[in-house]
C-alpha positions as CSV (number, residue, x, y, z in Angstrom):
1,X,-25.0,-30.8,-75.2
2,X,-25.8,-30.5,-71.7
3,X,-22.2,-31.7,-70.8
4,X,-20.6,-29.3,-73.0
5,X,-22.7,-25.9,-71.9
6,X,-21.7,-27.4,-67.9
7,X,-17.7,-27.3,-69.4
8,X,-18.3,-23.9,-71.1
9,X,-20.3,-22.4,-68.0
10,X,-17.2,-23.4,-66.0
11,X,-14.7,-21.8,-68.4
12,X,-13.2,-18.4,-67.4
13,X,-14.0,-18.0,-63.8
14,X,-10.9,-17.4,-62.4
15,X,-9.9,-13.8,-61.8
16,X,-6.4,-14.1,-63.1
17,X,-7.0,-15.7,-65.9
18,X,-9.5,-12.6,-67.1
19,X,-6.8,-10.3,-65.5
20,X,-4.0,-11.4,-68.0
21,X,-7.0,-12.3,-71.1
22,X,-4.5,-15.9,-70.2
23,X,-6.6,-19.1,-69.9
24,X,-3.7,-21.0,-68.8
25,X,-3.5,-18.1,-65.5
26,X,-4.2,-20.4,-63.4
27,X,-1.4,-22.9,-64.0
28,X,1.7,-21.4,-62.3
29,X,4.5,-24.3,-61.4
30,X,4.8,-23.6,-57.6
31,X,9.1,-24.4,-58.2
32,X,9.1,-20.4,-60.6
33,X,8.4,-19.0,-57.3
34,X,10.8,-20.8,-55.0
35,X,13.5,-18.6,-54.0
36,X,17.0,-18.8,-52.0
37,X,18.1,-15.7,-50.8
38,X,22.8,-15.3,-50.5
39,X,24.1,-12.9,-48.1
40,X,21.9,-10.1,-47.0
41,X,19.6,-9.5,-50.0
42,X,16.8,-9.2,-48.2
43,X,18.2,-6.9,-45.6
44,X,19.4,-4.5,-48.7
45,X,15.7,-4.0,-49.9
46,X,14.3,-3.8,-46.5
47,X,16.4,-0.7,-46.5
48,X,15.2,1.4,-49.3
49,X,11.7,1.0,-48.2
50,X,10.1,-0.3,-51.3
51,X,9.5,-3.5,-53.4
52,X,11.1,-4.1,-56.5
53,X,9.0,-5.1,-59.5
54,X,10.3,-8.5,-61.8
55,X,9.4,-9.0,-65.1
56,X,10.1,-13.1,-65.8
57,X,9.2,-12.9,-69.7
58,X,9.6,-16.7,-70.7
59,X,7.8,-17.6,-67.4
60,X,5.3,-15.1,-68.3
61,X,5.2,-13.5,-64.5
62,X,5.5,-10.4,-63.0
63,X,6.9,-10.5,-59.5
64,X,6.9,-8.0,-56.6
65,X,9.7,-8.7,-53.4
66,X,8.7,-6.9,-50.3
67,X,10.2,-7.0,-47.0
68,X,7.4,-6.5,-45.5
69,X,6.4,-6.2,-41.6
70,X,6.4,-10.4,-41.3
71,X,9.7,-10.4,-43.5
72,X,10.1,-11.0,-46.6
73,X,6.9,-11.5,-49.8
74,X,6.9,-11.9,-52.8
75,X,3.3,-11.8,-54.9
76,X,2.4,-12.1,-58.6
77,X,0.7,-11.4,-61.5
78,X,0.7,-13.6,-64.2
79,X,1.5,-11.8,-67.8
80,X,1.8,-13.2,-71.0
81,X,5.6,-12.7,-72.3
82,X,5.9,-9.6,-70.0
83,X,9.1,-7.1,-70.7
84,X,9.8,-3.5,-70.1
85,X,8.4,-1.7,-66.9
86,X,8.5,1.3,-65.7
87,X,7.1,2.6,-62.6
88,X,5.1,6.4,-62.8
89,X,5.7,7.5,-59.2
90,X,4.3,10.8,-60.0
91,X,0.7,9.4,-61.4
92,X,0.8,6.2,-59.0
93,X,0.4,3.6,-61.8
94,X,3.4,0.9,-63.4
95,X,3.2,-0.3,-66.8
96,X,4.2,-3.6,-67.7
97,X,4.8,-4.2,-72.1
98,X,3.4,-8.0,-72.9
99,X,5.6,-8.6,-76.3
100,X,3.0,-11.2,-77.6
101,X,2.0,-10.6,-80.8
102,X,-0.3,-8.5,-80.7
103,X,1.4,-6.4,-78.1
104,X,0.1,-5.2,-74.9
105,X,0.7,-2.9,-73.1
106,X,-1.0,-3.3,-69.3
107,X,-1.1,-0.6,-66.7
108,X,-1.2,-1.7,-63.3
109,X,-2.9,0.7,-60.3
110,X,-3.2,0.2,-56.6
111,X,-6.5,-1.2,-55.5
112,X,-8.2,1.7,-53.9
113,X,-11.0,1.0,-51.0
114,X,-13.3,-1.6,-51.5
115,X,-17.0,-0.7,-52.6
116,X,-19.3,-1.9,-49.8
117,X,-21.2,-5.1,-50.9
118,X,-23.5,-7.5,-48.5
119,X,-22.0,-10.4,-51.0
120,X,-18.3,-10.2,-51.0
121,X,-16.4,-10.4,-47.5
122,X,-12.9,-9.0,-47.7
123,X,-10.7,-8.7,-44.5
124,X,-9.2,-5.2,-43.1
125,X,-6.1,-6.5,-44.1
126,X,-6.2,-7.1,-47.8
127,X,-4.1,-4.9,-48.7
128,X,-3.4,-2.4,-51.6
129,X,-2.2,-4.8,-54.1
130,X,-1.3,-3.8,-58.0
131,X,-4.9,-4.5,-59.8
132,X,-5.1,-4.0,-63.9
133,X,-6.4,-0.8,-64.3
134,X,-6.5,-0.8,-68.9
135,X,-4.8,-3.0,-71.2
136,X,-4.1,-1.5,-74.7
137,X,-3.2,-3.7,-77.6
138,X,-0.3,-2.7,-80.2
139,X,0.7,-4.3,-83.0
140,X,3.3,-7.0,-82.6
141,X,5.7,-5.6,-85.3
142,X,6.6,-3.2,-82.6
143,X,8.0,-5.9,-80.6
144,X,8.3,-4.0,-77.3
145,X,11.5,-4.1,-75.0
146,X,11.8,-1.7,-72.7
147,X,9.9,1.1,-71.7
148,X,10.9,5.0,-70.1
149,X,9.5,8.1,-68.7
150,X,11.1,10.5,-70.6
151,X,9.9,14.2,-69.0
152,X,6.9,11.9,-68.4
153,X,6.3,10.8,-71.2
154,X,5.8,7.1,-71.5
155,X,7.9,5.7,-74.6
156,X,9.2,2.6,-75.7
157,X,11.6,0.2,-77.4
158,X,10.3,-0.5,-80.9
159,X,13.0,-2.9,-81.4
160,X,11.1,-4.3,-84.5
161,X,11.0,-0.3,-86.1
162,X,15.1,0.5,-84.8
163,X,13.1,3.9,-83.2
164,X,11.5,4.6,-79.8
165,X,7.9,5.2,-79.7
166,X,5.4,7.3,-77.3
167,X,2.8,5.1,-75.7
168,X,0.7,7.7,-73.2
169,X,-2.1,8.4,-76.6
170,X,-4.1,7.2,-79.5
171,X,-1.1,5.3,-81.8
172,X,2.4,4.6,-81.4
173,X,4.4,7.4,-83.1
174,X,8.1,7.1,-83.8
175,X,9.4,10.1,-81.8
176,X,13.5,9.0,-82.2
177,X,15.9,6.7,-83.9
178,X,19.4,6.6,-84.8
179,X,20.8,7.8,-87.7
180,X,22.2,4.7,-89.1
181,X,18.6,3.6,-90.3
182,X,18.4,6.7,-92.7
183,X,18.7,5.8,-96.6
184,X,17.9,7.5,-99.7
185,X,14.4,6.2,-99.8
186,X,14.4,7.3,-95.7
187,X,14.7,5.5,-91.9
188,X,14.5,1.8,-92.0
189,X,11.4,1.2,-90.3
190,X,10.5,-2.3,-92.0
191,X,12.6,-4.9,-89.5
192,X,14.6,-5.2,-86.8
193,X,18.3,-4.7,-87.8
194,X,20.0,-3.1,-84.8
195,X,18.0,-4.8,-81.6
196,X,17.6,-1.3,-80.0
197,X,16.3,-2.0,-76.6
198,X,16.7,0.7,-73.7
199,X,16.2,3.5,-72.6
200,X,18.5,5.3,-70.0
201,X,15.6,8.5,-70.2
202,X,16.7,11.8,-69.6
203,X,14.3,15.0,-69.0
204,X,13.8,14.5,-73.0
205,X,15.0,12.7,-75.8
206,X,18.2,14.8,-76.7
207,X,19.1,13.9,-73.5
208,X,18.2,10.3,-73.1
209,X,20.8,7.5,-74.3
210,X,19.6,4.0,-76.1
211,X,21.5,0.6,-76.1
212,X,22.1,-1.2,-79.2
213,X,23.7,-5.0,-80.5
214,X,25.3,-3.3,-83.4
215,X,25.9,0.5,-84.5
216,X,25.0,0.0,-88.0
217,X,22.6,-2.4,-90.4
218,X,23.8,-5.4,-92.1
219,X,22.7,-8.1,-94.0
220,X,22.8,-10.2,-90.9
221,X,20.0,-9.3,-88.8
222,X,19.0,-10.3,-84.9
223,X,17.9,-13.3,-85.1
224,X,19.8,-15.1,-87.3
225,X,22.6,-17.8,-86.2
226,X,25.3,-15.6,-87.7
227,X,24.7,-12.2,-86.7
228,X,27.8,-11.1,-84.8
229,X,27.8,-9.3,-81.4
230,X,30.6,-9.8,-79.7
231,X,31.7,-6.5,-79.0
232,X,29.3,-4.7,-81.3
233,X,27.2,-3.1,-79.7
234,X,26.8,0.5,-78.6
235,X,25.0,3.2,-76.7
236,X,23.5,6.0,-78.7
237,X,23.2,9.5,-78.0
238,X,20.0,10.7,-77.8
239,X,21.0,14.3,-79.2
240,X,23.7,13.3,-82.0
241,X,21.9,9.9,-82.8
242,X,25.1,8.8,-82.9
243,X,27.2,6.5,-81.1
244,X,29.2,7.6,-77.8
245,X,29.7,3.9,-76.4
246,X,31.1,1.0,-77.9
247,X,32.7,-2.7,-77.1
248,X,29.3,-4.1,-75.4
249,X,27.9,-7.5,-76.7
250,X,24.1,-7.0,-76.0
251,X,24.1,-4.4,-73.7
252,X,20.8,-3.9,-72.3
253,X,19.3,-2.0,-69.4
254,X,20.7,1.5,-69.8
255,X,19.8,3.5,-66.7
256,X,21.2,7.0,-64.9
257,X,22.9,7.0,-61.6
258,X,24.1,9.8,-60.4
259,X,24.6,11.6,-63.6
260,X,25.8,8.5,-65.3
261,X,25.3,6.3,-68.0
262,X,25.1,2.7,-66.2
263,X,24.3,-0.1,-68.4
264,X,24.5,-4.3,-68.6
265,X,26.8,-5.8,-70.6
266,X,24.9,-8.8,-70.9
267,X,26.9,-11.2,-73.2
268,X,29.6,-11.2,-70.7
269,X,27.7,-10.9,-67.4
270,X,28.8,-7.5,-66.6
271,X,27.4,-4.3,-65.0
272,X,28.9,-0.8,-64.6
273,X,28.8,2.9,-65.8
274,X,29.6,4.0,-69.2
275,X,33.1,6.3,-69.1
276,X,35.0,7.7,-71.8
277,X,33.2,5.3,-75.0
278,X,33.3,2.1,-72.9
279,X,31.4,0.1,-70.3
280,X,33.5,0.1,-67.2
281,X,32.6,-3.6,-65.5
282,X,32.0,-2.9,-61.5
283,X,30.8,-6.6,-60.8
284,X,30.7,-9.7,-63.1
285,X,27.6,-11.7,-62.4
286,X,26.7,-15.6,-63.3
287,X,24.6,-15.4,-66.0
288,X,23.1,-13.0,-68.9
289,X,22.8,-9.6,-67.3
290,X,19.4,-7.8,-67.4
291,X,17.7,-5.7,-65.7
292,X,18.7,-2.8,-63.2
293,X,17.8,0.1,-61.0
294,X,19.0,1.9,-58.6
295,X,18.0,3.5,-54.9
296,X,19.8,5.2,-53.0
297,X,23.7,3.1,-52.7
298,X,22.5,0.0,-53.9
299,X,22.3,-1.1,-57.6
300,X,19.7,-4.4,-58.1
301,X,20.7,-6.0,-61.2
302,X,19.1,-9.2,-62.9
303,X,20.6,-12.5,-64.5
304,X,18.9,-14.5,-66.8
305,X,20.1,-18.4,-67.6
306,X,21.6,-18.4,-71.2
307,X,18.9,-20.4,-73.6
308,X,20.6,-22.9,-76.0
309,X,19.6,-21.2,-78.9
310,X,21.0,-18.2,-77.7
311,X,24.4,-18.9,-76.5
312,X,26.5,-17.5,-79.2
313,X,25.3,-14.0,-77.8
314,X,26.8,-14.8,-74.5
315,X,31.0,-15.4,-75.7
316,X,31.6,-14.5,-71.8
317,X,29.7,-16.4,-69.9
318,X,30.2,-20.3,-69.2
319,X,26.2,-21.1,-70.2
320,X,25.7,-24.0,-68.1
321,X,26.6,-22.3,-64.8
322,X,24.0,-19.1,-65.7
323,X,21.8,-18.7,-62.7
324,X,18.0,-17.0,-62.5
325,X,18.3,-14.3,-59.6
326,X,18.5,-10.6,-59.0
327,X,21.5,-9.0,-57.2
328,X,21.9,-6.2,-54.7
329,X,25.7,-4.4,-55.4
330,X,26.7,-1.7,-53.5
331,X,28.0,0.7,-56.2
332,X,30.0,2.6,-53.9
333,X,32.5,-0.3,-53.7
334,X,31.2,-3.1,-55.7
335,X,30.7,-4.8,-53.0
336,X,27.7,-8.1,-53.8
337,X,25.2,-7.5,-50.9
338,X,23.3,-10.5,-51.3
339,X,21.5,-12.5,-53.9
340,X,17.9,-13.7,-54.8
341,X,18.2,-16.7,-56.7
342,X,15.3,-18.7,-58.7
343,X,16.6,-22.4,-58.9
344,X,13.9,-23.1,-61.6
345,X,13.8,-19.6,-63.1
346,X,14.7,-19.0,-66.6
347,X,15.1,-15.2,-67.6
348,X,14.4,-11.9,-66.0
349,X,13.8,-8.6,-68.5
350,X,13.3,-5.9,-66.2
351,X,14.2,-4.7,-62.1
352,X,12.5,-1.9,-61.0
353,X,12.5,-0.4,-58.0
354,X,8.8,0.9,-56.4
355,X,8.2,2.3,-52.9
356,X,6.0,0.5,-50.5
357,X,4.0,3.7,-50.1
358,X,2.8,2.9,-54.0
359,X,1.6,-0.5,-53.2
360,X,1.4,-3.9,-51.2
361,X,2.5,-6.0,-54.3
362,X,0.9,-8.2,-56.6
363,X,-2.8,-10.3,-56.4
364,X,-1.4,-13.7,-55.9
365,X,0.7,-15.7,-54.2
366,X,2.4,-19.2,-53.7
367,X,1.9,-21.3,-57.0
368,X,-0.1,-23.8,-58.1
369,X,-2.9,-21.9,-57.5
370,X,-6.9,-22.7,-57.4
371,X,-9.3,-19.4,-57.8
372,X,-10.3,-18.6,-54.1
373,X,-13.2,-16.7,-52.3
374,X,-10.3,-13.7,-51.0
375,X,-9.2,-13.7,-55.2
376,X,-12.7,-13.2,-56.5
377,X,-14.1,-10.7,-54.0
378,X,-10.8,-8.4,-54.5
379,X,-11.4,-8.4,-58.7
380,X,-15.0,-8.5,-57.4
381,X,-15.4,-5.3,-54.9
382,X,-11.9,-3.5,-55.9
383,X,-11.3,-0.6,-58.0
384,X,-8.0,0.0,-59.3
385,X,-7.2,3.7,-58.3
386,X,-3.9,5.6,-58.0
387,X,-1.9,5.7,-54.8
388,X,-2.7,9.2,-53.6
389,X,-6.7,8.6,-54.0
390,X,-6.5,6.8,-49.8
C-alpha cells in the first residue's frame, strides 16, 4: 500500500499535464518540434512583427513561431486534438477548440506579473507567455472545426450539427446554417452530412461566408469510403445560405483579404481567392492545404501530410510526397517566400497570425521534456491576465 500511495502521490505534478487535464503532457517526441526553415521564412515573419499560432491536431500541439530578438523560437503548449483558433486582439485572449469528445474549448491569456512569493524564484526575463486562463467543455457531437469572431462574437464550426454555433455564453446555440439541411420535419441537426468547417467572418453572419465538401446531403456521408468530393464542395453565403462557390474538393480555411474571399483547396494542394463561383489557385503547395492568415502582403498557409485513410479526399496531390510545414506567399505576385517544414510532422488545422505585443509565445519548449523548477513557479506564481493589464 505504501508503494502504491508513493506512485499516486507522484502522479500529476507536472504543470502541463494539469494545463491540458493530459497525463501523457509530458511526453512530447523531441523530432514534432524539429524544424527546417526554405528560403526566407523566417525573415517574412520577422517582418510583420508578430508570432503565428499552429494548431498540430493529430500531434495534439499548439505551436507559437517568433522571430524574436535572439532569432528565431518556437514554444508550445500541449492540447489534446486541438483545431480551430482564433486570436481576440481586441480582448487580448486566443482560443484554441480541443475536438475530443467531449469538446473543449480552451482560452489562452498572457501571463500578467508574477505575485511576489518568498518560495518561487522566477527571472526578470520570463516572459509573457500564453497561460490557460478557463477551459469549457462542450459536447462532442459538436465536433468543432474552426472557430471566428464574427462582430466579436466568438462562433464556431459545428461540423457534426451542419450550423455555426456562438461560444462567448452559457450553451452553444445554432445561430446559422445553410439551407440545404431544411426538411419538412426542419434543419438537419442529427449528423454530419455536409463537413461544414470555416468561417471567412464578416462584421456578422449575413456577411460572413462558410466552406463546405458538398452543397447538398446525401446518403453518403463524411466519413465514409465512398463519399465523393472531388469537386464538390462549395462556399456558402452567409446572407442567401446558398452557394456562390463551387469546384473545391475540401476546401477549408476560408478567410478575407482585402475584401476577398480567400480559401484552401485542400484536396488538390491549392490556395487562392474565390472570383466569379470558383477558387482561383495562386500557388500549389505539397501536401493537403490548411490553414491560413494573412498580414500585411504575406499570406501563411499550412500543409498537412495526406493520412492513408484519407487519400481519396486528396485526387490532386501525389500522397507520398505531402510534406508537414507552413508557407509564407507573397499574394501580390505568388511569389513562395520561404518555408517551415516539420520532417516528422503530420497535420496542421489552423495558422493564425498574433502580434508580439499580445504575447512572448507558448510555456514550453524543446521536447522531451521533464517538469522543471522555471515550469512550476510560472503555473505557480503567474496569473493569466489580458495583454493591456502591464
Amino acid at each position: 500500500m505504501k508503494r502504491l500511495d508513493h506512485v499516486l502521490d507522484a502522479a500529476w505534478r507536472d504543470p502541463a499535464q494539469i494545463a491540458s487535464w493530459w497525463e501523457d503532457a509530458s511526453r512530447v517526441d523531441p523530432a514534432l518540434i524539429h524544424a527546417r526553415a526554405r528560403g526566407a521564412f523566417w525573415e517574412a515573419l520577422g517582418e510583420t512583427a508578430g508570432m503565428l499560432l499552429i494548431t498540430r491536431e493529430y500531434e495534439h500541439l499548439v505551436l507559437a513561431l517568433r522571430f524574436g530578438p535572439d532569432g528565431p523560437e518556437t514554444s508550445y503548449l500541449p492540447v489534446p486534438h486541438p483545431s480551430g483558433l482564433v486570436v481576440d486582439h481586441a480582448k487580448g485572449v486566443v482560443h484554441v477548440a480541443s475536438t475530443r469528445n467531449p469538446n473543449q474549448l480552451l482560452t489562452l491569456a498572457p501571463g500578467s506579473l508574477p505575485r511576489i512569493r518568498s518560495d518561487a524564484r522566477l527571472p526578470s526575463s520570463f516572459g509573457r507567455p500564453l497561460l490557460p486562463s478557463r477551459s469549457r467543455f462542450l459536447p462532442g457531437c459538436l465536433y468543432l472545426h474552426d472557430l471566428a469572431l464574427v462582430g466579436g462574437t466568438l462562433v464556431g464550426n459545428a461540423v457534426g450539427e451542419n450550423a455555426v454555433v456562438r461560444l462567448d455564453g452559457d450553451g452553444s446555440p445554432r445561430v446559422w446554417w445553410p439551407r440545404c439541411i431544411e426538411t419538412l420535419s426542419g434543419p438537419l441537426f442529427s449528423r454530419n452530412v455536409l463537413q461544414l468547417n470555416s468561417v471567412a467572418a464578416g462584421p456578422d453572419l449575413a456577411s460572413s461566408f462558410f466552406t463546405a465538401s458538398t452543397a447538398t446531403p446525401s446518403s453518403r456521408r463524411p466519413g465514409h469510403r465512398n463519399f465523393a468530393v472531388d469537386r464538390r464542395g462549395v462556399v456558402f453565403s452567409g446572407a442567401t445560405r446558398e452557394p456562390v462557390a463551387f469546384g473545391l474538393t475540401r476546401p477549408h480555411s476560408a478567410r478575407f483579404h482585402r475584401g476577398r474571399v480567400w480559401a484552401n483547396d485542400s484536396g488538390y494542394g491549392t490556395v487562392g481567392p474565390v472570383k466569379e463561383g470558383r477558387l482561383e489557385p495562386v500557388m500549389r503547395l505539397p501536401g493537403w492545404t490548411r490553414g491560413l492568415c494573412f498580414r500585411g502582403r504575406v499570406a501563411f498557409v499550412g500543409t498537412s501530410r495526406v493520412l492513408p485513410r484519407f487519400t481519396s479526399y486528396a485526387p490532386g496531390l501525389e500522397s507520398e510526397r505531402s510534406v508537414c510545414g507552413v508557407h509564407a506567399i507573397d499574394t501580390r505576385d505568388g511569389r513562395l517566400l520561404g518555408s517551415l517544414l516539420w520532417p516528422e510532422g503530420n497535420q496542421i488545422f489552423a495558422v493564425e497570425w498574433a502580434s508580439a505585443a499580445l504575447a512572448s509565445g507558448l510555456p514550453f519548449r524543446g521536447g522531451d521534456r521533464r517538469p522543471s523548477r522555471r515550469d512550476r513557479d510560472l503555473f505557480y506564481a503567474v496569473e493569466p491576465g489580458r495583454a493591456h493589464d502591464r
